[in-house]
C-alpha positions in Angstrom: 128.5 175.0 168.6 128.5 175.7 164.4 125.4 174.1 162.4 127.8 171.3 161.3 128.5 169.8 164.6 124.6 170.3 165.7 124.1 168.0 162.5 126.7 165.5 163.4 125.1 165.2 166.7 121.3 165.2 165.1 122.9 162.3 163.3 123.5 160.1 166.6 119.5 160.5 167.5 118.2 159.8 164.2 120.8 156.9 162.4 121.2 153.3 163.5 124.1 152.5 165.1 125.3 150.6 162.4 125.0 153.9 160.0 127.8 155.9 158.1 128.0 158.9 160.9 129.7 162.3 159.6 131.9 162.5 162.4 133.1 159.3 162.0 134.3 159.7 158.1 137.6 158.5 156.9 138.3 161.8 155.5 139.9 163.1 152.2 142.7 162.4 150.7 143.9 166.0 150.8 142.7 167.7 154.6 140.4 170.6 154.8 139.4 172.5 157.1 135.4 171.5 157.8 132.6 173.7 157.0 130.9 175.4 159.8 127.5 174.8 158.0 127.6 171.2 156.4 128.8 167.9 157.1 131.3 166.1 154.9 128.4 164.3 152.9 126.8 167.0 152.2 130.0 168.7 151.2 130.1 166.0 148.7 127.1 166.2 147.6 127.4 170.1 147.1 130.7 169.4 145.2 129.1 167.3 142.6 126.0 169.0 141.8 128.2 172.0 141.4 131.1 170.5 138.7 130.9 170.8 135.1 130.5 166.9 134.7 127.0 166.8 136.4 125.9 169.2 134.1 126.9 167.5 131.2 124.8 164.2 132.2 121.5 166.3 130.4 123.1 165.9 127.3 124.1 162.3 127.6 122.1 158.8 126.3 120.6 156.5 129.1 118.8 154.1 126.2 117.2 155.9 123.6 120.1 157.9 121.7 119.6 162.0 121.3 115.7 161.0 121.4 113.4 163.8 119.5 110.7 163.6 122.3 111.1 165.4 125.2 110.1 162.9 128.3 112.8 160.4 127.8 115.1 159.8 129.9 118.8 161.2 130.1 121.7 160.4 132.2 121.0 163.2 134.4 117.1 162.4 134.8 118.2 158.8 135.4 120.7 160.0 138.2 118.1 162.0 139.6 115.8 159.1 139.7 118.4 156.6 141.6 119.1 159.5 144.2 115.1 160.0 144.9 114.9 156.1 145.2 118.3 155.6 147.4 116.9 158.5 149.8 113.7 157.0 150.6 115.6 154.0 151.0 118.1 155.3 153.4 115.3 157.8 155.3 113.3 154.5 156.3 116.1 152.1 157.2 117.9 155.4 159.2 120.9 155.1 157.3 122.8 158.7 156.0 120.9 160.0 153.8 123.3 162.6 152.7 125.6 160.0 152.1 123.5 157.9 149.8 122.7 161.4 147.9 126.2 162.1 147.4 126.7 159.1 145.9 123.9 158.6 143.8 124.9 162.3 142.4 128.5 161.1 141.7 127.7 157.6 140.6 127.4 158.0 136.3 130.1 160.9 136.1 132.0 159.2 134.0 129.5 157.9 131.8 130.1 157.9 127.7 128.1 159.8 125.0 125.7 156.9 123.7 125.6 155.3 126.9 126.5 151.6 126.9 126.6 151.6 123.4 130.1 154.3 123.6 131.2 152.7 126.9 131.4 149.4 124.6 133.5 151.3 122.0 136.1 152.8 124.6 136.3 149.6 126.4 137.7 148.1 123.0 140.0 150.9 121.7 141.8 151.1 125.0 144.3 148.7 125.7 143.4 149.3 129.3 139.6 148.8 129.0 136.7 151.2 130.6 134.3 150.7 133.0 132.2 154.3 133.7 131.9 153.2 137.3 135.9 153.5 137.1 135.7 156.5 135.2 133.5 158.3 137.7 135.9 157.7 140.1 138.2 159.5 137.8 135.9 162.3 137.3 136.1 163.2 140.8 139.6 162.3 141.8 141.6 163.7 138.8 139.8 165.0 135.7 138.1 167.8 137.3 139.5 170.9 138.2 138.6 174.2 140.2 140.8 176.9 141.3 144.1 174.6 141.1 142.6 172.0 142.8 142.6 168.6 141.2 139.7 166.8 141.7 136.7 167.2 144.0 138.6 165.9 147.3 136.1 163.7 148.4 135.3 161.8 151.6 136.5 157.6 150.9 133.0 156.5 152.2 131.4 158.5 148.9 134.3 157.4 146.6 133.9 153.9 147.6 130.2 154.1 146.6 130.7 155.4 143.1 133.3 153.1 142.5 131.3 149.8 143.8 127.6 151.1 142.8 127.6 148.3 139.5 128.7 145.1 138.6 130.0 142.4 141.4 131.6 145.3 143.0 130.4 145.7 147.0 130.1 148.8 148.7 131.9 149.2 152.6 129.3 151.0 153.6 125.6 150.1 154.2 124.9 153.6 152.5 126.9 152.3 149.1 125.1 149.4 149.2 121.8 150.3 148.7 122.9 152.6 145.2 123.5 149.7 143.5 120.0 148.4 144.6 118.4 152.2 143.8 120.3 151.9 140.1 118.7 148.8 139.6 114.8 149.9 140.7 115.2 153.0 138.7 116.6 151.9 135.2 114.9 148.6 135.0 111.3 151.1 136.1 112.3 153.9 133.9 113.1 152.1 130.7 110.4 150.3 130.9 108.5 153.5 130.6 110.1 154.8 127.7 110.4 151.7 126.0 106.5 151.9 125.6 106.6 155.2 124.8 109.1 154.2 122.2 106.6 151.6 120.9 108.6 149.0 121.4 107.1 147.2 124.0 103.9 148.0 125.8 102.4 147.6 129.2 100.7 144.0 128.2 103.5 142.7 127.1 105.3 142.4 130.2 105.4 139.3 131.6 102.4 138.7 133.6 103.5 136.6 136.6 106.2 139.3 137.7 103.9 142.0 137.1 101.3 139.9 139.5 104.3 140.0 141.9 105.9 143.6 141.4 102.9 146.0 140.0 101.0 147.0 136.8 102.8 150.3 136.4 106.7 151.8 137.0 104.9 153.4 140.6 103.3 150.4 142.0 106.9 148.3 140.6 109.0 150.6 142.2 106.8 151.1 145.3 107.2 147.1 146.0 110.7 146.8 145.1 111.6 149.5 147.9 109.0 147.9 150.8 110.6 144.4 149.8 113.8 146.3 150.6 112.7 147.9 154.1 111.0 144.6 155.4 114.0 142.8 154.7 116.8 145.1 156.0 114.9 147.6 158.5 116.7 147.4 161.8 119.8 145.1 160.3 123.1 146.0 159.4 122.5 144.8 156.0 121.0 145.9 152.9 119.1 143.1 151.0 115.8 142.8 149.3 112.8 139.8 150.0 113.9 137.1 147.5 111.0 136.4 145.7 110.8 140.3 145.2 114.2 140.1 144.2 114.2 137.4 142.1 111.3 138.8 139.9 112.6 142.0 139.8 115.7 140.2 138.3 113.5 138.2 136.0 112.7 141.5 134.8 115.8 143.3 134.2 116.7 139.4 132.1 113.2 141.1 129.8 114.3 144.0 129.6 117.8 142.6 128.3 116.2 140.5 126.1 113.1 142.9 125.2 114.7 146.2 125.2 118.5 146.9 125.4 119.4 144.1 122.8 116.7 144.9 120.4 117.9 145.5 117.0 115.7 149.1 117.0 116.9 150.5 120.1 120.7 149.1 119.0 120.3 149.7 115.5 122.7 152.7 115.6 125.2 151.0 117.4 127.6 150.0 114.1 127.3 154.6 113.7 128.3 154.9 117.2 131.4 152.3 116.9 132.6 154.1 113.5 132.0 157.7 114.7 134.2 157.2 118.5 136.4 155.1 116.6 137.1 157.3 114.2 137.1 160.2 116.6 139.5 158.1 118.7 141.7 157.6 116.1 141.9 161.5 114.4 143.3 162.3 118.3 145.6 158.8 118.3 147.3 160.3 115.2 147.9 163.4 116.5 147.5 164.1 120.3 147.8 168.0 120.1 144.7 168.0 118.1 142.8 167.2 121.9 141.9 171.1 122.8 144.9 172.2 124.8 142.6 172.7 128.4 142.2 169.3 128.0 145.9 168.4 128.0 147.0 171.1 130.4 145.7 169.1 132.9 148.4 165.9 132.3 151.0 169.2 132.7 153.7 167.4 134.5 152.1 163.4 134.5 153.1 160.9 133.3 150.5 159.5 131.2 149.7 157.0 128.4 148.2 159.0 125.6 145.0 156.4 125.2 143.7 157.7 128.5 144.1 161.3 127.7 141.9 160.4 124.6 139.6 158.5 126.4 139.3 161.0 129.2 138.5 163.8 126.7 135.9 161.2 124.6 134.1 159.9 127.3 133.5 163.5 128.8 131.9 164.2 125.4 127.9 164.9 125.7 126.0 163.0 122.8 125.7 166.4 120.9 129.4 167.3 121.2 131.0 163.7 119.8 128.5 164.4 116.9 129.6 168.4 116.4 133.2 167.4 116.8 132.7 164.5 113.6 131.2 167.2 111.7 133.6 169.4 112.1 136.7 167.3 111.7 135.2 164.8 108.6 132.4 166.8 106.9 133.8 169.2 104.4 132.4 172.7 104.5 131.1 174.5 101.5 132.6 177.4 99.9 130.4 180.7 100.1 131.1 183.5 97.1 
């Protein structure tokens, strides 16, 4: 018997019934022979970690843009944080927690430079629109390559939960579900903390009935947000949260909306932003051959409207290449003698 199918079966013994099981995947796309070692979901989760996009999630906004202190959060710290939050989640409701980790690895692949504020921009410049939970479906499926292979190949139930982890989107699986939950706890916690680091808000000015209700600091907040979620769903095929728990941690994201996101000295380099991807957006719309030719190689052969190769190539940008790239195509350079 290979480690693999040991798993599979350790699976059975430890899961609900009403879990995502291994050996019951709807597969890839593409077939594969299986590993002798992992499972599918771990597979997955093995594949992302591993692909260039991941890596470029350090260098990436989450709220504060290209901040000069070091704790703040990035798009990779954030996507660390969902997948520690979705794991304890799945490991106490006995759901597959290589499952939820895959996805919560996957989920903000296809995240802009500048975070919401560049997701905005490309949303507007093409025709199409852009959603990043879209995009990281994208990522995985088509924009990234290794040995020949286009994209990562992986299983529908982990596709399915990076494409439905935001918005009114709805996960098939229980697994898929609770990302959306984990995204939630862990941005709405996290920002919190940074915005007081920031200065722009501070512990006391939270508003003191959902504190009373969720916690005095991002542990004790997050801690009750997650046992709302076990009491609620534990033994159920479901994956919900206690409503009055849920309704303040709501009431909370609405202040940090409010509070945070919207204010005008987080967003006040948001009209920079705009001008710098729409200008870079429109230096490649003049001329497509200026997008670095590995870039186009991989459209070799498709049929594809030019916007999205811009867009694909802009919205893989980190925050410190969009900026590099404006310098180097708008900045004049000095002579030297």
């Amino acid at each position: 018997m290979s480690l693999r199918v040991e798993r599979e079966k350790l699976e059975h013994s430890m899961y609900f019934d009403f879990a995502t099981f291994a050996d019951s995947s709807k597969g890839r796309k593409n077939f594969e022979e299986q590993c002798d070692i992992r499972t599918l979901f771990q597979r997955d989760r093995d594949r992302i970690i591993h692909s260039k996009s991941f890596r470029r999630l350090k260098h990436k906004t989450q709220v504060f843009i290209s901040p000069e202190g070091d704790h703040f959060r990035t798009r990779l710290t954030h996507t660390l944080e969902v997948s520690q939050i979705a794991r304890t989640i799945a490991r106490a409701l006995r759901l597959n927690e290589d499952l939820v980790e895959a996805i919560s690895l996957g989920h903000d692949l296809g995240h802009t430079p500048f975070g919401h504020s560049g997701e905005r921009v490309l949303n507007d410049l093409n025709k199409k629109g852009f959603r990043h939970n879209e995009q990281s479906l994208r990522v995985v499926d088509f924009l990234e390559r290794k040995k020949g292979r286009i994209g990562l190949n992986l299983t529908e139930e982990v596709r399915d939960g990076i494409l439905n982890h935001s918005g009114d989107n709805v996960a098939k699986t229980l697994e898929g579900k609770i990302i959306k939950f984990a995204d939630r706890i862990a941005y709405i916690n996290h920002d919190i903390d940074d915005a007081i680091r920031a200065g722009i808000i501070s512990e006391s000015s939270l508003p003191k009935e959902l504190t009373r209700t969720l916690g005095h600091s991002p542990s004790e907040r997050i801690d009750t947000m997650i046992n709302a979620m076990i009491s609620k769903s534990y033994g159920k095929p479901i994956v919900e949260m206690e409503e009055e728990i849920y309704e303040a941690t709501m009431d909370l994201r609405k202040y940090m909306f409010d509070r945070v996101y919207l204010d005008p000295v987080v967003k006040s380099e948001n009209q920079k932003i705009n001008r710098l991807l729409t200008e870079l957006f429109d230096f490649y719309r003049d001329d497509i051959t200026k997008v670095p030719l590995d870039h186009l190689k991989i459209y070799e052969n498709i049929d594809c409207d030019e916007d999205d190769i811009i867009t694909d190539y802009i919205a893989g940008m980190t925050d410190t290449y969009a900026m590099k790239q404006i310098k180097e195509i708008f900045i004049p350079k000095g002579w030297s003698m």
